[in-house]
Residue frames relative to the residue before (quaternion, step in Angstrom):
aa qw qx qy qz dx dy dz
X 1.0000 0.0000 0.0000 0.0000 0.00 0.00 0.00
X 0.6539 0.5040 -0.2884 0.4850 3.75 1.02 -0.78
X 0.6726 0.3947 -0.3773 0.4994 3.32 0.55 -0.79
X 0.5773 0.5182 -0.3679 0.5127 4.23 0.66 -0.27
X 0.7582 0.6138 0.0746 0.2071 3.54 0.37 -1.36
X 0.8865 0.3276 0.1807 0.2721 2.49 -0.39 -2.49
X 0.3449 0.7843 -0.3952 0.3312 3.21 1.52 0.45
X 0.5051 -0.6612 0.5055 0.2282 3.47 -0.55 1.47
X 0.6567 0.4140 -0.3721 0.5088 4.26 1.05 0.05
X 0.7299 0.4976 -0.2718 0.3817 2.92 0.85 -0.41
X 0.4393 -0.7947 0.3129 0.2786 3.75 -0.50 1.17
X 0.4615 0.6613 -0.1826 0.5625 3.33 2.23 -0.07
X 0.8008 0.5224 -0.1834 0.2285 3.66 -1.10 0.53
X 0.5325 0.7291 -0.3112 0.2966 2.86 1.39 -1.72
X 0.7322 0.4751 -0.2365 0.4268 3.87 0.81 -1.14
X 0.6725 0.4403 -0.1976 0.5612 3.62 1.19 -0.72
X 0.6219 0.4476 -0.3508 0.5384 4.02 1.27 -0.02
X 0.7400 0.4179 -0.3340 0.4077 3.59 1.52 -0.08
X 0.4169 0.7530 -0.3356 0.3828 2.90 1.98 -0.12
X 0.7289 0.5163 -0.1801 0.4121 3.16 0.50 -2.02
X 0.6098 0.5004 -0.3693 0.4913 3.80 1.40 -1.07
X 0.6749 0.5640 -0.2620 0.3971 3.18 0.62 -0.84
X 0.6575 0.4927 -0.1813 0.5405 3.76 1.12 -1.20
X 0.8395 0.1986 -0.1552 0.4814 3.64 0.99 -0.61
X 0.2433 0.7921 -0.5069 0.2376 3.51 0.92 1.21
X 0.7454 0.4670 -0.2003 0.4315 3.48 0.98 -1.32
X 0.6380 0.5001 -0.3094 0.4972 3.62 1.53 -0.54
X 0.6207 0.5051 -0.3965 0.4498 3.63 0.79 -0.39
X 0.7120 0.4954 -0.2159 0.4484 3.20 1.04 -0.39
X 0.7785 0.2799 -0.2273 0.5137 2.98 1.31 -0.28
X 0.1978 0.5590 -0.5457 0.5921 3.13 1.85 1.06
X 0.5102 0.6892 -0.3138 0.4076 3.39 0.15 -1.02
X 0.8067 0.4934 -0.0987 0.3098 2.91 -0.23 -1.82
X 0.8103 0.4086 -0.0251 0.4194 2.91 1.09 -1.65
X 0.4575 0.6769 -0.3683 0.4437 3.19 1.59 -0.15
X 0.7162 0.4906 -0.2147 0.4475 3.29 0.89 -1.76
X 0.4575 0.6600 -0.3590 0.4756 3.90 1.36 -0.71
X 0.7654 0.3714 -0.2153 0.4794 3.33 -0.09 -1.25
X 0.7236 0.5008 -0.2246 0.4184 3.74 0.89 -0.79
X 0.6113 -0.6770 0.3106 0.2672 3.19 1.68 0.44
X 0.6956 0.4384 -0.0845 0.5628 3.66 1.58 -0.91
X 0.2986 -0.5784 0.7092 0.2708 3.41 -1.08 0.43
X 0.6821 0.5650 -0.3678 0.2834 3.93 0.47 -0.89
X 0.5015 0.5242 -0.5074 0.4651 4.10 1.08 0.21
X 0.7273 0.5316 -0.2776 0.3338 3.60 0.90 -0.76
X 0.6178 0.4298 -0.3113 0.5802 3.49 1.79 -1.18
X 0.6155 0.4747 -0.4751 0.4125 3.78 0.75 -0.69
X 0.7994 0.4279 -0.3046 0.2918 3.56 0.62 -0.98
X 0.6150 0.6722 -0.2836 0.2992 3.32 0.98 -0.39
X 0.4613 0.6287 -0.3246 0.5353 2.94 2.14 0.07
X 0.6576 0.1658 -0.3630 0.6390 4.13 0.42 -0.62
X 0.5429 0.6930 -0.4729 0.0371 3.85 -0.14 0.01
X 0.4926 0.5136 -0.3039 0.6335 3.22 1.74 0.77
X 0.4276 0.6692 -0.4373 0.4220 3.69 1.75 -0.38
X 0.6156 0.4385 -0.2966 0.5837 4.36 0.79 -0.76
X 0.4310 -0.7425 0.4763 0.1901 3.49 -1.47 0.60
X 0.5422 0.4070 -0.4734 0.5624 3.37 1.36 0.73
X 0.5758 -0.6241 0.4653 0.2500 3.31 -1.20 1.27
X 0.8519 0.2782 -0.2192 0.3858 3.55 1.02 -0.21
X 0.5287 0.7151 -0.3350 0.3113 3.26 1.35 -0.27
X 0.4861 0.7886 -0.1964 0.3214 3.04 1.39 -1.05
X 0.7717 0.3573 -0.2041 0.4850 3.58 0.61 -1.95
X 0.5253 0.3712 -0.5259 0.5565 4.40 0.61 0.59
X 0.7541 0.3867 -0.4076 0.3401 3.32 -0.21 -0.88
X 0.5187 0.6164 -0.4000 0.4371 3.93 0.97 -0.78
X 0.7226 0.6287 -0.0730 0.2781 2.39 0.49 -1.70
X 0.3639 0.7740 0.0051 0.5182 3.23 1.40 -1.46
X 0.9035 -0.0231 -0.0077 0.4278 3.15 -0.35 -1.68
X 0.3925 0.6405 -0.4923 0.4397 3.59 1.26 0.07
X 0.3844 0.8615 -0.1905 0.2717 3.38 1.46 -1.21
X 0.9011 0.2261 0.1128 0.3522 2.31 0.34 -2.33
X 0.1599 -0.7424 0.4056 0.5087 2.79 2.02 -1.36
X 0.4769 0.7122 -0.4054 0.3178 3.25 0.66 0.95
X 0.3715 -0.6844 0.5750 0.2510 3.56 -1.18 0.26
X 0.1870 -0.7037 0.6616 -0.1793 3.57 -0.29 1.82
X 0.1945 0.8255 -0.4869 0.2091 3.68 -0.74 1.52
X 0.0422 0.8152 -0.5749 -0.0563 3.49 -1.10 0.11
X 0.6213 -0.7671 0.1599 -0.0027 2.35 -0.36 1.99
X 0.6626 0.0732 -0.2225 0.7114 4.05 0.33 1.63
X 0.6971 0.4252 -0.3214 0.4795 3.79 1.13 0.08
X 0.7156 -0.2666 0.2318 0.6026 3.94 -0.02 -0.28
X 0.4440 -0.5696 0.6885 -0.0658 3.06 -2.10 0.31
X 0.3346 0.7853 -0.5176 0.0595 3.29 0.15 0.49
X 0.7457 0.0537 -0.2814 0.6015 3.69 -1.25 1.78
X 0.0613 -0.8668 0.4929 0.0442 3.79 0.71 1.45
X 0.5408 0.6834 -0.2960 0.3911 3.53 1.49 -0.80
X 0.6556 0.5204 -0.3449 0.4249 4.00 0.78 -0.56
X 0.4290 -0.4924 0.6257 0.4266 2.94 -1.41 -0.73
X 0.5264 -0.6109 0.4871 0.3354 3.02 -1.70 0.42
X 0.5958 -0.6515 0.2490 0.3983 3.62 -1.11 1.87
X 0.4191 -0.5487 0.5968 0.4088 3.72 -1.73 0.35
X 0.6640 -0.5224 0.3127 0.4340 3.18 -1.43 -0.90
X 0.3396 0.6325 -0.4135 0.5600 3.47 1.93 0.35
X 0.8718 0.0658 -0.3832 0.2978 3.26 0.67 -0.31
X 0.2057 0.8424 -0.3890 0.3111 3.00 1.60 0.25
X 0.5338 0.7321 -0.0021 0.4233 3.37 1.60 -1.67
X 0.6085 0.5504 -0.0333 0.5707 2.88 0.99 -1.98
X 0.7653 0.3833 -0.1816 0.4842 3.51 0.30 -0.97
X 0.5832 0.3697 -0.3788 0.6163 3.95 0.75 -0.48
X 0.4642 0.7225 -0.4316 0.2762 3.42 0.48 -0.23
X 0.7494 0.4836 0.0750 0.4461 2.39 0.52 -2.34
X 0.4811 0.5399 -0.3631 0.5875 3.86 1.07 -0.75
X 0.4879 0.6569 -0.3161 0.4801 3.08 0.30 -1.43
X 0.9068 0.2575 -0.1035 0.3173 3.53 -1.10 -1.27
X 0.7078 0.5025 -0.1770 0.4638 3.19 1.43 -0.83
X 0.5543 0.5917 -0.2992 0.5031 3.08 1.73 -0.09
X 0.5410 0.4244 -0.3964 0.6084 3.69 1.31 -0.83
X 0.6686 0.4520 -0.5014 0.3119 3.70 -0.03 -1.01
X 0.4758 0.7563 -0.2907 0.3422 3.27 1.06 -0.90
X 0.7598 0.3578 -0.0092 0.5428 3.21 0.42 -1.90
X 0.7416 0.3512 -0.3482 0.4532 3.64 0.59 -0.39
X 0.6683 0.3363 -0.4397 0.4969 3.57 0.71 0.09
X 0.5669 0.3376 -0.4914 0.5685 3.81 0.33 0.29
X 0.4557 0.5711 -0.4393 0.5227 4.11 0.81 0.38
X 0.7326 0.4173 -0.1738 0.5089 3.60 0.94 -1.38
X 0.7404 0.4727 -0.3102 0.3637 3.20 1.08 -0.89
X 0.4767 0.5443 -0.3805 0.5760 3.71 1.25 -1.25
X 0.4930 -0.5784 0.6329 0.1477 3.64 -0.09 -0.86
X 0.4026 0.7439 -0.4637 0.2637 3.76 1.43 0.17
């Protein structure tokens, strides 16, 4: 809804850009969460949780950190934020790496709300 909307020029939105933040707090985190699972490491999640306020959506931020702590990469957009400023920006090995990882964190994803529904 923010990313349609929610534009602080626009006289429209404001109520539907707190919504979506609001609606997508506990999953980014537990994107998050799950990323760092599947990576085997608690340390993407403690490393990332540090630039994950560095993006101007309160929630995007804690995957993509996350993500690139991950990877050890430097994941950016360019006049907007920087996140893990110290790397290089990923190749396509790790680029790879990273769909990978989505990837995996997506089954984990789906198979514990499997365990949890009870399917």
């Amino acid at each position: 809804m923010d990313s349609m909307v929610g534009y602080r020029s626009k006289p429209v939105g404001w109520a539907a850009a707190r919504l979506d933040d609001l609606v997508m707090w506990l999953p980014a985190r537990l994107t998050a969460l799950a990323l760092s699972t599947v990576a085997l490491s608690p340390d993407p999640l403690l490393t990332g949780r540090r630039w994950a306020q560095t993006p101007a959506s309160p929630n995007a931020g804690w995957p993509m950190a996350t993500l690139a702590a991950g990877l050890g990469v430097r994941l950016e957009k360019p006049d907007h934020y920087t996140l893990n400023s110290v790397a290089s920006l990923p190749t396509t090995t790790e680029g790879h790496r990273g769909v990978a990882l989505v990837g995996r964190a997506g089954w984990l994803a789906a198979l514990t709300t499997a365990v949890i529904v009870g399917v």
